[in-house]
N, C-alpha and C positions, 0 to 999 in steps of 0.2 A: 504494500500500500504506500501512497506519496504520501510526502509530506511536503508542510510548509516552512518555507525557507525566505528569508532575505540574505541574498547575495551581493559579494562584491560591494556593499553600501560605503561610501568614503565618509569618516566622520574628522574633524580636527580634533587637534589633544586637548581642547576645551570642549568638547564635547557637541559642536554645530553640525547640524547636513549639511545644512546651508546656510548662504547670508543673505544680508536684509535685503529688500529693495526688490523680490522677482520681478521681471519684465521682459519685453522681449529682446532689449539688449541683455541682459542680465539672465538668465534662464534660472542659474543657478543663485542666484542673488548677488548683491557687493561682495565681491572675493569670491565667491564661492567656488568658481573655477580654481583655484588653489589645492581647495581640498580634493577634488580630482583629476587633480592633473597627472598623478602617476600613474590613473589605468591610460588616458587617452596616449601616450605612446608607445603601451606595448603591443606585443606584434598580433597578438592573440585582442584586439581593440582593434586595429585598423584592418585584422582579417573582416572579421563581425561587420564593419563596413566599409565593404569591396576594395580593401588600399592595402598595398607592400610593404616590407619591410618593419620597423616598432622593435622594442627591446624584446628578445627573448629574457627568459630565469622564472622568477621565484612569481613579481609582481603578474606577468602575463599568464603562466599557468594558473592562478589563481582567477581573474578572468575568461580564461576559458572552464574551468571548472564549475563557474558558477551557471554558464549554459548547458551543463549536461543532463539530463535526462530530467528539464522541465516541459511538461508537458501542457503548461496556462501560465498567465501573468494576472497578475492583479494591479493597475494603479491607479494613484488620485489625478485626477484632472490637473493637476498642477503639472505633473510631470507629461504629461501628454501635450499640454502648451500652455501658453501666458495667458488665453482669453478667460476675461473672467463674466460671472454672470451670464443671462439668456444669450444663445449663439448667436449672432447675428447672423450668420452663414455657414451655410458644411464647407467651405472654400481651404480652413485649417485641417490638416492632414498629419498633425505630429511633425518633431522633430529631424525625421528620422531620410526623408525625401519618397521615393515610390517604391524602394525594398526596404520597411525596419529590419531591424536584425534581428528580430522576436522569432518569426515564423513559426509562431501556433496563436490560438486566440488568445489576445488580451482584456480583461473588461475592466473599464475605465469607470470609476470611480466619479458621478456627477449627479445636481441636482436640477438637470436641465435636459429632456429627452432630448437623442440624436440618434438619426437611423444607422445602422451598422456598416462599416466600413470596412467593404477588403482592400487591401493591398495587395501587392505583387510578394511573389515566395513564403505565401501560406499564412501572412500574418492579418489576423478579421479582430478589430476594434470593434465592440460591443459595450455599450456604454450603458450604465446601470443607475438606474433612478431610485431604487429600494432599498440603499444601505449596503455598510460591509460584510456583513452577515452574506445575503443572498449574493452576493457578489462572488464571496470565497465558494460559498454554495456552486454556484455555474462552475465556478475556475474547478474546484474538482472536478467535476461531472466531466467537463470539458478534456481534463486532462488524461482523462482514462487509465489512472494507475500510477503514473508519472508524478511529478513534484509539482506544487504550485509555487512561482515565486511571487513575493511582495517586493513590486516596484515602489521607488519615490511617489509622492514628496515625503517630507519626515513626519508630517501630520499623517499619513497614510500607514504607515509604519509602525507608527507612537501606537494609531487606533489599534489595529491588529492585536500589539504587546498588550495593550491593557487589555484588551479581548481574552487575553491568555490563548489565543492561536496559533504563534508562532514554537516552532517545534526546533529551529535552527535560525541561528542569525551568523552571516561571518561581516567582521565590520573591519577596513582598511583606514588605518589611521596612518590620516597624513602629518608629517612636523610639522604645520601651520599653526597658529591659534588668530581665532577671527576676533573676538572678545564680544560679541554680539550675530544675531542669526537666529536659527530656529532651532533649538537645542533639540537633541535627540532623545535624553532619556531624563530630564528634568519629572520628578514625582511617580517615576516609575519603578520599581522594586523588582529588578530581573532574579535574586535568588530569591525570591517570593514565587516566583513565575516557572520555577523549578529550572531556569538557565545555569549551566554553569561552563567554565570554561575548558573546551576540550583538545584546542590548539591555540599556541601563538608559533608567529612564524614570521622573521625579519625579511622583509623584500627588500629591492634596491630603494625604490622609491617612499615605502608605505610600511604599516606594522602590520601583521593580518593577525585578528583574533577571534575565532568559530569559539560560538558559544551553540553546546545544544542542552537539550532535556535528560 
């Protein structure tokens, strides 16, 4: 049976996803590209989309590991794009251009119907109006056995945790500190939540630490 997972998540050693400010310059917030900046040039990142070359070792196998044998994504609208409130248009498409790197269904996280969106190499946007509950609900169903992972933002993530849902988290910490942002685990109580820590692992770029159940 899958389980659920957040993968790959970059957090700074103050503990941010991200920083302040989301937009569409900003995706990630003020700074926030900082804290991940050590997946985006490994090689196993610029494979995921369609680009050569990136560091191979420690940080990029970690990245690739985090795409294996999921079979659903789950995330908040924030990570899927900057618009916020009623759509004005289906015209926004994700981040990601006409192939995400997903390629299995994702269901996005909103409180604003939109009709479903495929893309190009398998990956179908299904956007969920009912909550995280039924959301995770679909993302199993969907994955057929396989893993569900918990995409961004960190409010999507936070919800999950305090859900008592999440079964695995691996978090890459970057040496940055933001001193402001969207703290990830503020009022949260992970060995309450039966987490504990089952790797740490120094990459080039980042720290990796899987915590599971």
């Amino acid at each position: 049976m899958g389980k659920v997972k957040v993968l790959a998540f970059s957090v700074s050693l103050d503990g941010f996803g991200a920083g302040p400010g989301q937009d569409l310059d900003n995706p990630l917030g003020i700074r926030g590209g900082e804290v991940h900046a050590w997946s985006v040039t490994t090689a196993a990142f610029r494979k995921l989309h369609g680009s050569e070359g990136g560091r191979e070792g420690v940080d990029s196998a970690f990245i690739a590991r985090s795409f294996e044998n999921v079979g659903a994504w789950v995330m908040g609208r924030n990570m899927f794009g900057p618009i916020r409130g009623p759509w004005p248009d289906h015209s926004w498409e994700g981040w990601w251009g006409e192939e995400p790197p997903f390629h299995v269904p994702v269901f996005v996280l909103t409180h604003y119907a939109r009709p479903t969106l495929a893309m190009s190499g398998g990956t179908t946007f299904y956007f969920v109006t009912d909550g995280a509950r039924v959301a995770l609900e679909r993302a199993k169903e969907a994955a057929r056995g396989k893993d569900v992972r918990i995409g961004g933002g960190v409010a999507t993530v936070r919800e999950y945790l305090a859900a008592d849902a999440i079964d695995e988290v691996h978090l890459a910490f970057a040496p940055v500190m933001l001193g402001t942002g969207e703290p990830l685990f503020a009022g949260i109580d992970l060995p309450k939540l039966g987490l504990t820590v089952a790797q740490a692992t120094a990459g080039e770029e980042a720290f990796h630490v899987v915590l599971r159940r």
